[in-house]
Biotite code that builds the C-alpha atoms (Angstrom):
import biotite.structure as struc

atoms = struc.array([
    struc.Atom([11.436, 22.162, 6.543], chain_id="A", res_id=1, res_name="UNK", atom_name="CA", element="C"),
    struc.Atom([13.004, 21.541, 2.694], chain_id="A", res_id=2, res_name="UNK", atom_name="CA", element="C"),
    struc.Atom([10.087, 20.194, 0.506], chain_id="A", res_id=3, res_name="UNK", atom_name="CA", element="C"),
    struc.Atom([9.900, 16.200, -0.339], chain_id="A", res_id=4, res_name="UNK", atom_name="CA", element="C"),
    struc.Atom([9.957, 16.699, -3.728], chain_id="A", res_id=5, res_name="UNK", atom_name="CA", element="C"),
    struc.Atom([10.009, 13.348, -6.520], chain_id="A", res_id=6, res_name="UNK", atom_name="CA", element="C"),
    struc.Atom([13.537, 14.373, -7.082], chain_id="A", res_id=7, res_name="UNK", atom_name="CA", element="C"),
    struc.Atom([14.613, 13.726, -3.088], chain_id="A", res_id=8, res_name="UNK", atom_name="CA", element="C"),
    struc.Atom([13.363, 10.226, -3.290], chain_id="A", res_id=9, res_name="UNK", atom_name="CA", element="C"),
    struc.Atom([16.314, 7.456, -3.813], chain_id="A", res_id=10, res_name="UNK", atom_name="CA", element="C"),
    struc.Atom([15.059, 4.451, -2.468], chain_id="A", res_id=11, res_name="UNK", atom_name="CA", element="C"),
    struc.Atom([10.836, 3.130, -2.262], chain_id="A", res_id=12, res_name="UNK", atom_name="CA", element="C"),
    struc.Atom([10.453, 0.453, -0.027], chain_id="A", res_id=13, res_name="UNK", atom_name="CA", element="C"),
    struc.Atom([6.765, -1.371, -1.087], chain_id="A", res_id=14, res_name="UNK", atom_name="CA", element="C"),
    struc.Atom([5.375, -3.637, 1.952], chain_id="A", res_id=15, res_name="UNK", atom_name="CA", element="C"),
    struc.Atom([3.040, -6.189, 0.970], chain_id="A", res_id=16, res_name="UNK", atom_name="CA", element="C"),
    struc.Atom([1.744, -7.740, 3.834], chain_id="A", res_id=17, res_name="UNK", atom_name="CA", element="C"),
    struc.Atom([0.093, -11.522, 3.180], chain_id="A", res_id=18, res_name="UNK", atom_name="CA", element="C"),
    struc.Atom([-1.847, -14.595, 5.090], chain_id="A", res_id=19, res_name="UNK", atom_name="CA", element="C"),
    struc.Atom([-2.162, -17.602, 2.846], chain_id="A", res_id=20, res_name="UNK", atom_name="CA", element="C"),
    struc.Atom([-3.347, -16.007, -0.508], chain_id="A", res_id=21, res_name="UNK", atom_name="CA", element="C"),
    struc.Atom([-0.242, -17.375, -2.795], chain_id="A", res_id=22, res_name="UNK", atom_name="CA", element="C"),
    struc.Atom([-2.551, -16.610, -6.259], chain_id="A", res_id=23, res_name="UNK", atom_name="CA", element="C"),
    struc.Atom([-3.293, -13.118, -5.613], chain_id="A", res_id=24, res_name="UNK", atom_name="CA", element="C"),
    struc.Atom([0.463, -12.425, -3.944], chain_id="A", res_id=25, res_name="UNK", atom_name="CA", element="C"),
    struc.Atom([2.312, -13.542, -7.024], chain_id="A", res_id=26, res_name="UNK", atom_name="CA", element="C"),
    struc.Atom([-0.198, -11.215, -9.060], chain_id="A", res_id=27, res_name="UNK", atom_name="CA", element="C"),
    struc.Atom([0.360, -8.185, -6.949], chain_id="A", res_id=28, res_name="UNK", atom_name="CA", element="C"),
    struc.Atom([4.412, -9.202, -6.709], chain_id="A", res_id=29, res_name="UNK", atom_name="CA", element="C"),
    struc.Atom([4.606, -9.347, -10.507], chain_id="A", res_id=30, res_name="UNK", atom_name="CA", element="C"),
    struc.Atom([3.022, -5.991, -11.154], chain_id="A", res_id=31, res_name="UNK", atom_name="CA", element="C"),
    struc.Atom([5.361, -4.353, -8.589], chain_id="A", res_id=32, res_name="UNK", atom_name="CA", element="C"),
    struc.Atom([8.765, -6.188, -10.088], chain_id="A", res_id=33, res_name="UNK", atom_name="CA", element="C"),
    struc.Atom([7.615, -4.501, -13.469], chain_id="A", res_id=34, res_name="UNK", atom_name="CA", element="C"),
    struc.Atom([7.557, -1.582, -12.160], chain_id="A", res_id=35, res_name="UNK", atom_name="CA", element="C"),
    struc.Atom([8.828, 1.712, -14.381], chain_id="A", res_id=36, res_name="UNK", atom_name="CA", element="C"),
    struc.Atom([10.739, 3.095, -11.213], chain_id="A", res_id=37, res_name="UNK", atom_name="CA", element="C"),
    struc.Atom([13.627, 5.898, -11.405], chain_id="A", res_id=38, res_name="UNK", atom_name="CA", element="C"),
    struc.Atom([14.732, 4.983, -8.193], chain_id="A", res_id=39, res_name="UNK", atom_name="CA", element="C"),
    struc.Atom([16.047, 2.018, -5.803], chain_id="A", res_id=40, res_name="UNK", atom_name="CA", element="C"),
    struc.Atom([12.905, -0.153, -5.406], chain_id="A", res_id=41, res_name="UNK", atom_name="CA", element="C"),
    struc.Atom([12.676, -2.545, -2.206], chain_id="A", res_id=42, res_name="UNK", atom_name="CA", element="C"),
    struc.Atom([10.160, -5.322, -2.097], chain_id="A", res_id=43, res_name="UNK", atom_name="CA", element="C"),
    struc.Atom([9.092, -6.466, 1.437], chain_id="A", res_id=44, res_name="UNK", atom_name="CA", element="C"),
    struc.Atom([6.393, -8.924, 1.901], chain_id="A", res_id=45, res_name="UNK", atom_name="CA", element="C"),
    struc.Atom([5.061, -9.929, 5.117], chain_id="A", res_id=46, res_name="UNK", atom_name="CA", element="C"),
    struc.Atom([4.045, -13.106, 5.984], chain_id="A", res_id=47, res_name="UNK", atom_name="CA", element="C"),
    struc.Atom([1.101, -13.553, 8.603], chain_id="A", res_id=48, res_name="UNK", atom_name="CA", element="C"),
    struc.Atom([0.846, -16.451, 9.173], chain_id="A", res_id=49, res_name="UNK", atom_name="CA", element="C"),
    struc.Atom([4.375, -18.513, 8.743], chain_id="A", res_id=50, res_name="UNK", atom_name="CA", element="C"),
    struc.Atom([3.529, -21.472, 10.286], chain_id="A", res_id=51, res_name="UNK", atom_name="CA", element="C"),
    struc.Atom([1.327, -22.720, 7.243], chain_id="A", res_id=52, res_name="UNK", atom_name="CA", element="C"),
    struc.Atom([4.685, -22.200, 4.685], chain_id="A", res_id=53, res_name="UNK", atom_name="CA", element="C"),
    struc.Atom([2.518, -21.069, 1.827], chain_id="A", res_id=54, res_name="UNK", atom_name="CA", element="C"),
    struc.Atom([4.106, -17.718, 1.506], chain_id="A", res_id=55, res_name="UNK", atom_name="CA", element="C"),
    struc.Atom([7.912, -18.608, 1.076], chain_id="A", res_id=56, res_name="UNK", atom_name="CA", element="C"),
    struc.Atom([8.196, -20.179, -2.122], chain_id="A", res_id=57, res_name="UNK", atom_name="CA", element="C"),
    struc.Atom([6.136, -17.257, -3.740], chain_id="A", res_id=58, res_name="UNK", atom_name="CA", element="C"),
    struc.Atom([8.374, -14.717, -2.441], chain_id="A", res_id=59, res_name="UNK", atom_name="CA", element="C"),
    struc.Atom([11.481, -16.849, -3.688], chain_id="A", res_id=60, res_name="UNK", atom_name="CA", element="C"),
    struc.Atom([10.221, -16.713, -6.930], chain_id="A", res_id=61, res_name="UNK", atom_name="CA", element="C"),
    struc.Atom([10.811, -13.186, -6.811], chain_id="A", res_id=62, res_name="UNK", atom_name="CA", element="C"),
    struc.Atom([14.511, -12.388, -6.510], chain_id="A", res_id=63, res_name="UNK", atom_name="CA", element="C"),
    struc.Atom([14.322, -8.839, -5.851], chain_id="A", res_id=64, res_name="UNK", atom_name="CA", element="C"),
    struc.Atom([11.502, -9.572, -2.928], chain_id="A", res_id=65, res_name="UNK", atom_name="CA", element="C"),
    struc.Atom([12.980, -10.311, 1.107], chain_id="A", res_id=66, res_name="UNK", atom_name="CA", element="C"),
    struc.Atom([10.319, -12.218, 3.040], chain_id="A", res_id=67, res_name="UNK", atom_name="CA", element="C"),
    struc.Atom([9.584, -10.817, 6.978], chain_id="A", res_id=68, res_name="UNK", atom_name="CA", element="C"),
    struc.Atom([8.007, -13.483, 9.101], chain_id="A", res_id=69, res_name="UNK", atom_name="CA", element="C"),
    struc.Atom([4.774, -11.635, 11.645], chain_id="A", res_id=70, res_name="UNK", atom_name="CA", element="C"),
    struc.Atom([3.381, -14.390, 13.657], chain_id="A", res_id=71, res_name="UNK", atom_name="CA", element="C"),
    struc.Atom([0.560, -12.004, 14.470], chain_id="A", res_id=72, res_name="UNK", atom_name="CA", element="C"),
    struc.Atom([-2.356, -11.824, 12.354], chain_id="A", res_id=73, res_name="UNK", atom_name="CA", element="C"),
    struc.Atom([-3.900, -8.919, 10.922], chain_id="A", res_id=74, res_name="UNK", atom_name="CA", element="C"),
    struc.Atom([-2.559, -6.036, 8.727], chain_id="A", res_id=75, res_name="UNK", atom_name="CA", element="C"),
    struc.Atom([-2.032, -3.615, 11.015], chain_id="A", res_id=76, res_name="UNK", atom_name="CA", element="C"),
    struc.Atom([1.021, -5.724, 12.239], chain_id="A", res_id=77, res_name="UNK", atom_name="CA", element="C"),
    struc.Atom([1.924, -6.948, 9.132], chain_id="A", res_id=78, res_name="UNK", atom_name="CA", element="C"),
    struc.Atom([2.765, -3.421, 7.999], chain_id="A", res_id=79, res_name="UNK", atom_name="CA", element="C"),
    struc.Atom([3.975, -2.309, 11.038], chain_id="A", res_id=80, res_name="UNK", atom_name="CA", element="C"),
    struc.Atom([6.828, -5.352, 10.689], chain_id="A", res_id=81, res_name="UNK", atom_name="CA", element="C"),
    struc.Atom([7.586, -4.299, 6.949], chain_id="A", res_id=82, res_name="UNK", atom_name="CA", element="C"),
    struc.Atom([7.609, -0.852, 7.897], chain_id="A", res_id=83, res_name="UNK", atom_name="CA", element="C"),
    struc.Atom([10.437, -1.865, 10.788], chain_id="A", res_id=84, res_name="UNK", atom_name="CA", element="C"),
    struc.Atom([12.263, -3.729, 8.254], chain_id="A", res_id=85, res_name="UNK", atom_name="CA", element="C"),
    struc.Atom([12.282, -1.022, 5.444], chain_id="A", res_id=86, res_name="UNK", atom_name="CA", element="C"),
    struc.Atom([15.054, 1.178, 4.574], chain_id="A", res_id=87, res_name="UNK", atom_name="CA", element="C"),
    struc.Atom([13.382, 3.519, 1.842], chain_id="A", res_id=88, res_name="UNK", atom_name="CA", element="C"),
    struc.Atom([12.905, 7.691, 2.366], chain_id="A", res_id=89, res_name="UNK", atom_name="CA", element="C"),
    struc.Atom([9.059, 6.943, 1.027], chain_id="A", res_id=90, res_name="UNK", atom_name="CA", element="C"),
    struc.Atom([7.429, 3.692, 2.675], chain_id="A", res_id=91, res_name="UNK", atom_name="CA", element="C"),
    struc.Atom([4.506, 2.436, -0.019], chain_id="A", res_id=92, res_name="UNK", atom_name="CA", element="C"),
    struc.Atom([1.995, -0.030, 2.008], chain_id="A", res_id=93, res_name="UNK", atom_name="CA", element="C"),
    struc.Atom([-0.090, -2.469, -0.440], chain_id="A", res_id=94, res_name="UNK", atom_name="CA", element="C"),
    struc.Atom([-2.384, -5.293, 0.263], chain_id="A", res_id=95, res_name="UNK", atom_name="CA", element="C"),
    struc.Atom([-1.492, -8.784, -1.522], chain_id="A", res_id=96, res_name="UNK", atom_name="CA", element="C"),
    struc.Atom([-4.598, -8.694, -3.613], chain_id="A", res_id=97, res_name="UNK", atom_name="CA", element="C"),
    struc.Atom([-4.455, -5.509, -5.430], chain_id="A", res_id=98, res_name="UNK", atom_name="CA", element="C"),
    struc.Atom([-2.968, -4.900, -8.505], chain_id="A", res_id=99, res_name="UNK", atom_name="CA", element="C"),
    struc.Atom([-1.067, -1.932, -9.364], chain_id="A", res_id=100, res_name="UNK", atom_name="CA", element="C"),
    struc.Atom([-0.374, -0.028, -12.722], chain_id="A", res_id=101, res_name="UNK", atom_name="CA", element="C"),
    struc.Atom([3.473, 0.175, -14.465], chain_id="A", res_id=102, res_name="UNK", atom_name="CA", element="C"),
    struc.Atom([3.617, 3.774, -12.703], chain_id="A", res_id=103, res_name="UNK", atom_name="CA", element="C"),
    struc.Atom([2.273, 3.181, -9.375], chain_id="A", res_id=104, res_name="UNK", atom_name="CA", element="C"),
    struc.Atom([5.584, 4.073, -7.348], chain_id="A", res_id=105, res_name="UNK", atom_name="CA", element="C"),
    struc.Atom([6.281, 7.283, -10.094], chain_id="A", res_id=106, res_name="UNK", atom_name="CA", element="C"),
    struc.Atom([2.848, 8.769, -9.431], chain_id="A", res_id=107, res_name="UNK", atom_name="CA", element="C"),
    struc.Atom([2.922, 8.224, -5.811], chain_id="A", res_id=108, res_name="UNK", atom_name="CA", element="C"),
    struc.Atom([6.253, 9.727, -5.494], chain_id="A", res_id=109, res_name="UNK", atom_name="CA", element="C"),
    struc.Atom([5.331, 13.037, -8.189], chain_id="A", res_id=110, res_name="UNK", atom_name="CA", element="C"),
    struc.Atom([2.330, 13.601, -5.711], chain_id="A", res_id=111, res_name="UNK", atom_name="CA", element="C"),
    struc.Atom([4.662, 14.690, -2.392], chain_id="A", res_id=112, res_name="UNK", atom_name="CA", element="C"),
    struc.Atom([5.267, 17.844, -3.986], chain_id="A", res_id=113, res_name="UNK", atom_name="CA", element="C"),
    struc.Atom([4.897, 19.980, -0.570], chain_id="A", res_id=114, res_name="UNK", atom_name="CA", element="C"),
    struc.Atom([6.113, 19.711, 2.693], chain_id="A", res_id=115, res_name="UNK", atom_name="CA", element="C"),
    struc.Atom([2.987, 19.257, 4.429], chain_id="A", res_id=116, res_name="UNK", atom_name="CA", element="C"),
    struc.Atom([2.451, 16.255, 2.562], chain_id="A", res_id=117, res_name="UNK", atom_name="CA", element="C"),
    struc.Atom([2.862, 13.353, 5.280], chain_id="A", res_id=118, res_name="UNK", atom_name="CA", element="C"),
    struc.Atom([0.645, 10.556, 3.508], chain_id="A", res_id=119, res_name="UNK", atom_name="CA", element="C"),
    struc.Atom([-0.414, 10.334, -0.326], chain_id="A", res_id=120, res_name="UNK", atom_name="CA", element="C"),
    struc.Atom([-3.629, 7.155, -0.637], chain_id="A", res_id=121, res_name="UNK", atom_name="CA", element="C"),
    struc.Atom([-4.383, 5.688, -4.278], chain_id="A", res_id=122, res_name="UNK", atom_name="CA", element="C"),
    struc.Atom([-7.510, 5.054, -5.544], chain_id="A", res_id=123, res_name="UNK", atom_name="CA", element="C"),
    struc.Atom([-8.560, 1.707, -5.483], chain_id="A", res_id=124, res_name="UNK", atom_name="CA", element="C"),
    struc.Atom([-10.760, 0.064, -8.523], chain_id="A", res_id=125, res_name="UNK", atom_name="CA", element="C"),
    struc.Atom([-12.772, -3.283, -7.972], chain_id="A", res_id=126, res_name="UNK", atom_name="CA", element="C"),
    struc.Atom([-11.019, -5.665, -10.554], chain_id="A", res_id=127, res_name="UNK", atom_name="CA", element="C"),
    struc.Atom([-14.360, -7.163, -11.140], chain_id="A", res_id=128, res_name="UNK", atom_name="CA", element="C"),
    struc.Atom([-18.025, -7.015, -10.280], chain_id="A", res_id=129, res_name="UNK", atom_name="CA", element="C"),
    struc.Atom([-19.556, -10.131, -11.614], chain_id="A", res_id=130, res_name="UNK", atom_name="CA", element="C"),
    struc.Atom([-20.722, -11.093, -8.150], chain_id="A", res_id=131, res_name="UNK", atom_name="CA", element="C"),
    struc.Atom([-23.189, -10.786, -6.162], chain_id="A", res_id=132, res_name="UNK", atom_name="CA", element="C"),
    struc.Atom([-21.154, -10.545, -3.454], chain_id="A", res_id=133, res_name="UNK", atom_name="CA", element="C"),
    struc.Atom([-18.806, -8.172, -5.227], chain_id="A", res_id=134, res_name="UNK", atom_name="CA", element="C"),
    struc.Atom([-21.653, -5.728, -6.120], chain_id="A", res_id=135, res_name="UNK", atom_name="CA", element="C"),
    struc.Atom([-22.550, -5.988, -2.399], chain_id="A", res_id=136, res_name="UNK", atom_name="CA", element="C"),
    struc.Atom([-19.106, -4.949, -1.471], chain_id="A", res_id=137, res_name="UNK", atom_name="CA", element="C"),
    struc.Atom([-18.910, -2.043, -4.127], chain_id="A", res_id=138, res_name="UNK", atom_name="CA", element="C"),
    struc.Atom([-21.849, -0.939, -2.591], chain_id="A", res_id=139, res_name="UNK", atom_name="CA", element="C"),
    struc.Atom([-21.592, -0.796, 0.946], chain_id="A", res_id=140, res_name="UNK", atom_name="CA", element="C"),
    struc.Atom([-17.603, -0.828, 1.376], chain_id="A", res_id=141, res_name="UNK", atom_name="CA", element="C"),
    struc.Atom([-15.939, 0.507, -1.499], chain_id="A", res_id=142, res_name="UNK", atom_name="CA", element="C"),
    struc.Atom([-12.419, 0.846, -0.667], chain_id="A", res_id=143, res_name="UNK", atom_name="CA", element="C"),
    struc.Atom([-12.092, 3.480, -4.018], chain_id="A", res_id=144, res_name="UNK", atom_name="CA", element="C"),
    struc.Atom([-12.741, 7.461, -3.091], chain_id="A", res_id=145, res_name="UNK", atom_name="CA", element="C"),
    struc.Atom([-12.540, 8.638, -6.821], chain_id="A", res_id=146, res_name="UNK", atom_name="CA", element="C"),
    struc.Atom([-10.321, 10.156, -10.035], chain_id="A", res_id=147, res_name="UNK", atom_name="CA", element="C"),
    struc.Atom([-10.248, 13.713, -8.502], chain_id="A", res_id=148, res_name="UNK", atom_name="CA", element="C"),
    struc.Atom([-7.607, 14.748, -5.780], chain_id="A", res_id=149, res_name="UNK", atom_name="CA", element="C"),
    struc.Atom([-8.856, 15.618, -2.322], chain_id="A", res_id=150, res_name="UNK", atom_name="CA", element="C"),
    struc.Atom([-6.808, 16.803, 0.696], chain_id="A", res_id=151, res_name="UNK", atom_name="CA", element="C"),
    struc.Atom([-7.044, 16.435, 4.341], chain_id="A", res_id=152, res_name="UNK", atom_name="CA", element="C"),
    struc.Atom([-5.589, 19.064, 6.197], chain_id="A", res_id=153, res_name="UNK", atom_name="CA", element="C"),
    struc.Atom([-4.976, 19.361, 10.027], chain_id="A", res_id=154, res_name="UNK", atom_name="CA", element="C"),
    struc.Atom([-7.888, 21.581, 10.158], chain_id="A", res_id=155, res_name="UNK", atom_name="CA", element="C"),
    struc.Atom([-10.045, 19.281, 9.047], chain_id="A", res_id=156, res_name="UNK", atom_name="CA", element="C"),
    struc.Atom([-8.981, 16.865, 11.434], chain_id="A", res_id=157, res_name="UNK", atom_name="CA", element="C"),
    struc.Atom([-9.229, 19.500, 14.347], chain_id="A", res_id=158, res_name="UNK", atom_name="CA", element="C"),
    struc.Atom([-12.629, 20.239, 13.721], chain_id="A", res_id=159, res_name="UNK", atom_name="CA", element="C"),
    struc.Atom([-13.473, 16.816, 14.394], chain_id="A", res_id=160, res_name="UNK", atom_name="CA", element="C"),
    struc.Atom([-12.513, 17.622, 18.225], chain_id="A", res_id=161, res_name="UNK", atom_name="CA", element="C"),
    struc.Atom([-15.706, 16.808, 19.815], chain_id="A", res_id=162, res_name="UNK", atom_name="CA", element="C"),
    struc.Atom([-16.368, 13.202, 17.548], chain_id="A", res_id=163, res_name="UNK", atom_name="CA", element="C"),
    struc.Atom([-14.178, 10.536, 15.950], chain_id="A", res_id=164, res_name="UNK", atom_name="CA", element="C"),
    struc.Atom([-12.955, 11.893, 12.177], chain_id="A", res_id=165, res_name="UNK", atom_name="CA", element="C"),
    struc.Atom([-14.378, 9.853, 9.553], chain_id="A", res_id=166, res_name="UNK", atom_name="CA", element="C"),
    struc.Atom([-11.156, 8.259, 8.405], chain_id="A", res_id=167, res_name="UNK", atom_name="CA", element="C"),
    struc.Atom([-12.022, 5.963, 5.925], chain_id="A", res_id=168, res_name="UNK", atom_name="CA", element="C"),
    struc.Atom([-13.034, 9.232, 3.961], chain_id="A", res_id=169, res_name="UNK", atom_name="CA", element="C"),
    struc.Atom([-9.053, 9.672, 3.903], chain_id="A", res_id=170, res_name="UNK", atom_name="CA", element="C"),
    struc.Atom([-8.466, 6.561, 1.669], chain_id="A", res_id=171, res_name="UNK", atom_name="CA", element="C"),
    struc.Atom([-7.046, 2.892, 2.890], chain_id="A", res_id=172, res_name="UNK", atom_name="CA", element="C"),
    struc.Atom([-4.152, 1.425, 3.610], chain_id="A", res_id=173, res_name="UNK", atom_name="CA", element="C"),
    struc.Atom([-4.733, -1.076, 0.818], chain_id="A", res_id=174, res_name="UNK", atom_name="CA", element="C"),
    struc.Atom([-2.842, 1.752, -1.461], chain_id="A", res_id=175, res_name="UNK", atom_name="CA", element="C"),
    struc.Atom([-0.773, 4.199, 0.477], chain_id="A", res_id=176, res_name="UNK", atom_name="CA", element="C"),
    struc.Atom([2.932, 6.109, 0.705], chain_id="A", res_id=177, res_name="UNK", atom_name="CA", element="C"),
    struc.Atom([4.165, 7.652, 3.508], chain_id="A", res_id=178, res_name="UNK", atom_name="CA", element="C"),
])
């Protein structure tokens, strides 16, 4: 099998799957359509819950963004419709309420540098802990799995044989490429 290398990707397609959060969408849809890409960047949000109509005009406000209707909650099927609809060679899965940085899609696509590289996660910083709620989160669910790299080979997932691997070790789907 030839290596994915940055070089072999032409078009990203992002999926952003939503349900009724219109502040934090246009947030997370205005860092991606600012984007320093060096390839063909599709936008695909997915709308959860259509029947309310928040979502639409936020996507129209965003040209380069094509809106996917999933009248089944949850972002498992959210993804799983954007993922249907999506057209790129690297498929880069974001929830509505995270922000990314003017490189996100560049340093997701630099780190498939081997062919054993199925699935690359990003870390994931709290925007702000002024909360008590938000410290409470930080501390028992923090989505972010730190600065250094970490791998998870088949190995370690076959030595797991006897018990349930501890996936959400791996990283979420809040911030992923496949």
């Amino acid at each position: 099998m030839e290596a994915i290398g940055r070089g072999q990707f032409h078009k990203v397609s992002v999926v952003v799957s939503t349900y009724d959060r219109p502040a934090t969408l246009e947030t997370c849809l205005h860092a991606l359509t600012t984007q320093q890409v060096s390839v063909e960047l599709e936008l695909i949000v997915v709308d959860n819950h259509p029947e309310s109509g928040i979502t639409p005009p936020i996507v129209a406000a965003f040209p380069t963004a094509r809106l996917v209707n999933e009248a089944r909650g949850g972002s498992s099927y959210g993804r799983n419709a954007g993922i249907v609809a999506s057209s790129g060679q690297m498929i880069a899965l974001l929830d509505d309420d995270v922000i990314v940085p003017p490189t996100w899609i560049e340093d997701l696509m630099a780190a498939f540098t081997r062919d054993d590289i199925g699935v690359v996660t990003g870390n994931i910083l709290p925007y702000e802990v002024e909360t008590e709620a938000q410290r409470l989160f930080q501390t028992h669910n923090p989505l972010g799995r730190g600065p250094e790299r970490q791998e998870f080979t088949e190995a370690w997932l076959a030595s797991f044989r006897k018990r349930s691997a501890p996936s959400h070790l791996v990283g979420a789907g809040a911030n992923c490429a496949v």
